[in-house]
C-alpha positions, -999 to 999 in steps of 0.1 A, spaced: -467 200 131 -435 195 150 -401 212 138 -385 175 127 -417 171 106 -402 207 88 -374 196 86 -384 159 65 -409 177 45 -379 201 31 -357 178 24 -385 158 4 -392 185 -15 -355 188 -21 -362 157 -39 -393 170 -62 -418 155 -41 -448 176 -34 -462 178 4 -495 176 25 -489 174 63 -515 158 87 -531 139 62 -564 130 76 -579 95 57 -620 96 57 -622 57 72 -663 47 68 -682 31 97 -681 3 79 -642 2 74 -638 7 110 -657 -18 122 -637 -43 93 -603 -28 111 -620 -40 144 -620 -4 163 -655 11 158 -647 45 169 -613 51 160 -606 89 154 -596 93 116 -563 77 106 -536 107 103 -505 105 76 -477 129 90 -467 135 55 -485 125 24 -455 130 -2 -467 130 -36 -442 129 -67 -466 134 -99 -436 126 -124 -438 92 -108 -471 89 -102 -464 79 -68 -480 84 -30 -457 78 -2 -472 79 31 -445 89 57 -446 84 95 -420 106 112 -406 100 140 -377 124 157 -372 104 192 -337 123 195 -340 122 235 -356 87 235 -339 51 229 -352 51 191 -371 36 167 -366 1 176 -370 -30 152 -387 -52 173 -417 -27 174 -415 -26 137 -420 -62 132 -449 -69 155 -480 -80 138 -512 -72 155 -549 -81 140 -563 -44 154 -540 -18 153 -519 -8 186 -489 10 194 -470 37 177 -465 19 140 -502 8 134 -498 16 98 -468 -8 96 -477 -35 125 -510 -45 112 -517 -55 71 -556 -52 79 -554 -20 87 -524 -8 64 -548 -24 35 -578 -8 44 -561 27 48 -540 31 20 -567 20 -1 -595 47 12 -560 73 12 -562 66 -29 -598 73 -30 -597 102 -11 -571 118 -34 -588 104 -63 -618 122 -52 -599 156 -49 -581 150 -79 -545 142 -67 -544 111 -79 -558 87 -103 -563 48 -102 -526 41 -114 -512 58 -87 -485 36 -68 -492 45 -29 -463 34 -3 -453 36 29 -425 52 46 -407 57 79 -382 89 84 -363 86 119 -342 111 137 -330 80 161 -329 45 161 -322 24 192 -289 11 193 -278 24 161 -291 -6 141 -304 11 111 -291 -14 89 -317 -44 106 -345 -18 101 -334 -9 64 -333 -44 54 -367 -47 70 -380 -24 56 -367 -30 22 -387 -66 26 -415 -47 24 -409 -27 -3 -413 3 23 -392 32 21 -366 42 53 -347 73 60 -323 67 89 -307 92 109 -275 83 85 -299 94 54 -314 126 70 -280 134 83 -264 130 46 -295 152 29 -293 177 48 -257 183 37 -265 184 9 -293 210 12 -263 235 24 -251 230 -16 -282 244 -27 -293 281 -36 -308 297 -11 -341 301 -2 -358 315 30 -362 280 48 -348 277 86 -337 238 72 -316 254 45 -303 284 63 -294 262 89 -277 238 70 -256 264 56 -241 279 88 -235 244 97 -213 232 66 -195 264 68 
């Protein structure tokens, strides 16, 4: 898991969300062949965020891209039959479908979740290109998807310097830095 990953997973925690990193979801033969790849490795959530109060299932997709142009909308909004590209989960409803539904079985059959659990879908980004966030939130919002923009991350982890501390290089970091 890469340090930016860390870094999300803190701050949702922060916000009383419970977390499994490198989610691996057990597609069938038969569901790979319906997404149109036969021998696709298994589908991997960078963070499953799971908030039992709400009885909800976000599955995030982290992206830092800090030395790169960003996420960029355009990207975002393609629409592909078989999944390609860096946003498969986002770019292509067969495959999304397919997915998050076997994700909810899997954590039904490990007892995480039950059939009224509300599974979404979520993007946290350390850089988008040009600094259009707002395009991407309202996007995203469309879709009933949840964003963190670099605005968003910036602003939580602020706040995590206000909290108690606690042995976590996001924390202590954020502290030295709002000093």
């Amino acid at each position: 898991m890469d340090h930016f990953e860390s870094i999300i997973s803190t701050l949702l925690e922060a916000e009383d969300y419970w977390i499994r990193r490198s989610f691996k979801v057990k597609v069938t033969k038969e569901e790979k062949r319906q997404i149109g790849k036969h021998s696709i490795p298994r589908p991997e959530i960078d963070l499953l965020a799971l908030h039992f109060s709400r009885n909800e299932v976000v599955a995030f997709e982290v992206k830092s891209f800090l030395d790169s142009p960003g996420v960029k909308l355009a990207q975002l909004q393609e629409e592909h039959e078989v999944p390609e590209g860096r946003f498969k989960l986002f770019t292509s409803e067969r495959y999304r479908s397919i997915v998050l539904s076997r994700l909810l079985q899997d954590l039904i059959a490990c007892g995480m979740a039950n059939k009224d659990t509300k599974v979404s879908l979520g993007l946290a980004a350390g850089k988008v290109y040009q600094g259009q966030s707002g395009p991407v939130r309202e996007f995203m919002e469309k879709k009933k998807w949840i964003f963190w923009a670099p605005e968003d991350i910036k602003q939580k982890v602020t706040a995590l310097a206000k909290r108690d501390y606690e042995n976590d290089p996001a924390i202590i970091t954020a502290k030295i830095l709002m000093r």
